[in-house]
C-alpha positions in Angstrom: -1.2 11.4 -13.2 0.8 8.3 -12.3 1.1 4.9 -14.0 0.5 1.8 -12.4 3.8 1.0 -11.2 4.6 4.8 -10.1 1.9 4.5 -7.5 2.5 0.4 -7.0 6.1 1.9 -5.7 4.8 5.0 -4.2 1.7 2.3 -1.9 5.5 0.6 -1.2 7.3 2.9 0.7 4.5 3.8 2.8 3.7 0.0 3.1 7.2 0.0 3.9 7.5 2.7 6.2 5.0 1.5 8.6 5.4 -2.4 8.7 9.3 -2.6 8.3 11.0 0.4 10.0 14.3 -1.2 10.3 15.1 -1.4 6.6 13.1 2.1 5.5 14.5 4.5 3.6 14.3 1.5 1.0 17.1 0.3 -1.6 16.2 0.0 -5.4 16.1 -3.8 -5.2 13.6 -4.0 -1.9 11.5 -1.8 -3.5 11.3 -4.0 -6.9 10.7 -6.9 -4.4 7.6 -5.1 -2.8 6.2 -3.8 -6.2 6.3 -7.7 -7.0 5.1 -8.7 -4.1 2.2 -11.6 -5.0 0.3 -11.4 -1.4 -1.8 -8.0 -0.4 -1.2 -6.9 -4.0 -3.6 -6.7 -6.8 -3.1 -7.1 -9.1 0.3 -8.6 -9.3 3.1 -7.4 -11.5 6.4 -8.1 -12.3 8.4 -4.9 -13.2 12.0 -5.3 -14.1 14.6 -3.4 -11.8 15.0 -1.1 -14.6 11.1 -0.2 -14.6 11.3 0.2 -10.6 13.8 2.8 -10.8 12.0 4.8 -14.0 9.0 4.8 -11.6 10.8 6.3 -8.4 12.7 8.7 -11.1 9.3 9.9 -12.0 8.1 10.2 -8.2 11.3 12.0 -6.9 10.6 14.5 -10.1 7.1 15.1 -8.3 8.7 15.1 -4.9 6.3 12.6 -4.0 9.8 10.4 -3.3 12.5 11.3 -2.0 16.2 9.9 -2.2 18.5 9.7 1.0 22.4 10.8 0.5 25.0 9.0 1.7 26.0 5.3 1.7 27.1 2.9 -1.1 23.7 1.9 -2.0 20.5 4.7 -3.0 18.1 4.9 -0.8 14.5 6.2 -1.2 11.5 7.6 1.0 8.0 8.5 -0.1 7.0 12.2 0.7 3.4 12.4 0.1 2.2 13.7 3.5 4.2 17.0 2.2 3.3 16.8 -1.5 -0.6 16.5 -0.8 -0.9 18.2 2.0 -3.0 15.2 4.0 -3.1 13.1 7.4 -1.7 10.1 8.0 -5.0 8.3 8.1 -5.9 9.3 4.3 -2.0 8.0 3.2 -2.5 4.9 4.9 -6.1 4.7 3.2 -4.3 5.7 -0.7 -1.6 3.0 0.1 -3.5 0.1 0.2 -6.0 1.5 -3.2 -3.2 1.5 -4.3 -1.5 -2.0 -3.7 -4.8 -3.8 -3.4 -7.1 -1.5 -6.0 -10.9 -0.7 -5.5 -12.3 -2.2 -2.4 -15.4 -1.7 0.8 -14.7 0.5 3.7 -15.0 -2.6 5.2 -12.1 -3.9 3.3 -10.0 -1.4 3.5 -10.2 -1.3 7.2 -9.1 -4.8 7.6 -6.6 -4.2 5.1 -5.2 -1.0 6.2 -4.9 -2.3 10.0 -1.0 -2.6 9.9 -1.3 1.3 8.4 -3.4 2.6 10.5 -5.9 2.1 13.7 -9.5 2.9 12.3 -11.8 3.1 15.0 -14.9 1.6 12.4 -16.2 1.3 8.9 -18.2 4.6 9.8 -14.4 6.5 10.2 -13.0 5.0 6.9 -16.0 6.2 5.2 -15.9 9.6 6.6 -11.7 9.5 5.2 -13.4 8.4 2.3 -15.3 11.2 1.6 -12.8 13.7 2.8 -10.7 12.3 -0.2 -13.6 12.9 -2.2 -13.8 16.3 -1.6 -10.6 17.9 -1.0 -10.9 21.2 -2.2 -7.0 21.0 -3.7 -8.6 18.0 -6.1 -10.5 14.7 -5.4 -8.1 12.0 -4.5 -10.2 9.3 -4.5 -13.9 8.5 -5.5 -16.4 5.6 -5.2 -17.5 3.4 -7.4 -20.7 1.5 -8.0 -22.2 -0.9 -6.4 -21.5 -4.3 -7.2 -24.3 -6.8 -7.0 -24.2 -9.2 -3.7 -22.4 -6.7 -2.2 -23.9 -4.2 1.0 -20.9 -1.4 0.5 -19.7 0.4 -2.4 -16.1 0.3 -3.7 -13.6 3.0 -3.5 -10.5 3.7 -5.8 -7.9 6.2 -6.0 -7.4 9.0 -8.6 -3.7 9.2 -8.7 -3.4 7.5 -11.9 -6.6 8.5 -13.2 -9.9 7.9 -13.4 -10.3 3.8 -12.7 -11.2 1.7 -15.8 -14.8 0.1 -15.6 -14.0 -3.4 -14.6 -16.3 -6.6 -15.3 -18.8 -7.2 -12.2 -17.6 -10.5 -10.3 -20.0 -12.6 -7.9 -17.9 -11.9 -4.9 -17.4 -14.6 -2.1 -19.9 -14.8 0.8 -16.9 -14.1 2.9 -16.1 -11.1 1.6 -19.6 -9.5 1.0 -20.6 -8.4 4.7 -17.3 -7.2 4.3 -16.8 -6.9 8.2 -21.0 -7.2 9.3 -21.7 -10.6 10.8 -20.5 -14.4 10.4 -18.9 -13.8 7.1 -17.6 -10.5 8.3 -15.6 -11.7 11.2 -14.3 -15.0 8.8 -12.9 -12.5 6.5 -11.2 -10.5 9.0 -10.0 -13.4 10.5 -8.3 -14.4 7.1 -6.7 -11.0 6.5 -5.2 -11.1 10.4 -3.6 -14.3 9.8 -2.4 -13.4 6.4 -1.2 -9.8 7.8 0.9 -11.6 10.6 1.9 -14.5 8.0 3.1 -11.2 5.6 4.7 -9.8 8.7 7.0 -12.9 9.4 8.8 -12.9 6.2 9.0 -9.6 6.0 10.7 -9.9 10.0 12.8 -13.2 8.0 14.0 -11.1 5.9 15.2 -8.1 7.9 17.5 -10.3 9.8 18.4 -12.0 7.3 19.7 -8.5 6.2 21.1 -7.7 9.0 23.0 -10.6 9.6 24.3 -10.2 6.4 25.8 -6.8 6.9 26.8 -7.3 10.5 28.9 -10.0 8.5 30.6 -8.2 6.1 31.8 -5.6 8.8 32.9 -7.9 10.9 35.5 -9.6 8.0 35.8 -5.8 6.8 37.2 -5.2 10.3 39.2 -8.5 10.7 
């Protein structure tokens, strides 16, 4: 079982991993800054540095993360392909449960589309239920119905069963969640919030970089 902000930092890396390449393995203080992160995250937290690296401690003890040697700062990977023993299309599915919490197949596609290319709703489904069913231990299971709302929610199990959580009318964008009108609106929202998420997170790669390409150069001088 993982806490909350075990598998908050665990859905980083492989966030991480996938969407900023450049800067992955991550330091300590990126990954506090993605466990904070307030968009695609839900629900929002802020964990103290200090709480961060408890939560990797925890993860590299389950060799679930993995720290890289070398370098004046600590570096650190996730290793859950490994670990669990699963594809890469049911990590990318467990990342975002477990940034964004219980959502559709329909939401998790849109959501998941910097993670990984699902062909449909009908493929995240049948991930889903492979999840579901994994002989080694169900990793993830689905939820009930909420009213308004044509698809059933999905969570992970890594920290447990999910709490039951209060039933909230959902907005007509979001409950076709990818069938029609109010379908495509909503996946029009996520695309320009996933490119709007990818430009600071581009911002502050260089910004990184031209930061240490800095401090060689006056190391050098």
């Amino acid at each position: 079982m993982l806490s909350s902000i075990e598998a908050r930092a665990l859905g980083v890396l492989v966030e991480k991993q996938r969407t900023v390449p450049d800067t992955y393995p991550m330091s300590l203080n990126a990954l506090a800054a993605g466990c904070n992160q307030k968009n695609n995250r839900h629900p929002v937290m802020a964990a103290a540095e200090s709480e961060v690296q408890a939560a990797v401690d925890r993860l590299k003890s389950l060799n679930l993360a993995v720290e890289s040697s070398g370098g004046r700062v600590a570096r650190y990977a996730h290793n859950i392909e490994r670990v669990l023993q699963i594809p890469e299309h049911a990590v990318a599915l467990l990342a975002v449960l477990m940034l964004r919490g219980p959502q559709t197949p329909g939401e998790l596609r849109i959501n998941g589309e910097r993670l990984y290319r699902f062909a449909g709703i009908p493929a995240v489904e049948t991930f889903l239920r492979e999840l579901a069913e994994r002989p080694a231990g169900a990793l993830a299971a689905e939820l009930p119905r909420q009213p308004g709302s044509r698809e059933n929610r999905w969570a992970h199990l890594l920290c447990g069963a999910p709490p039951q959580e209060p039933v909230a009318a959902a907005p007509a964008a979001t409950l076709d969640s990818g069938h029609g009108p109010a379908g495509e609106l909503a996946a029009l929202r996520a695309d320009l919030a996933r490119v709007e998420a990818e430009v600071r997170e581009l911002r502050a790669s260089v910004a990184r970089l031209s930061e240490e390409l800095g401090t060689r150069r006056k190391t050098e001088s």
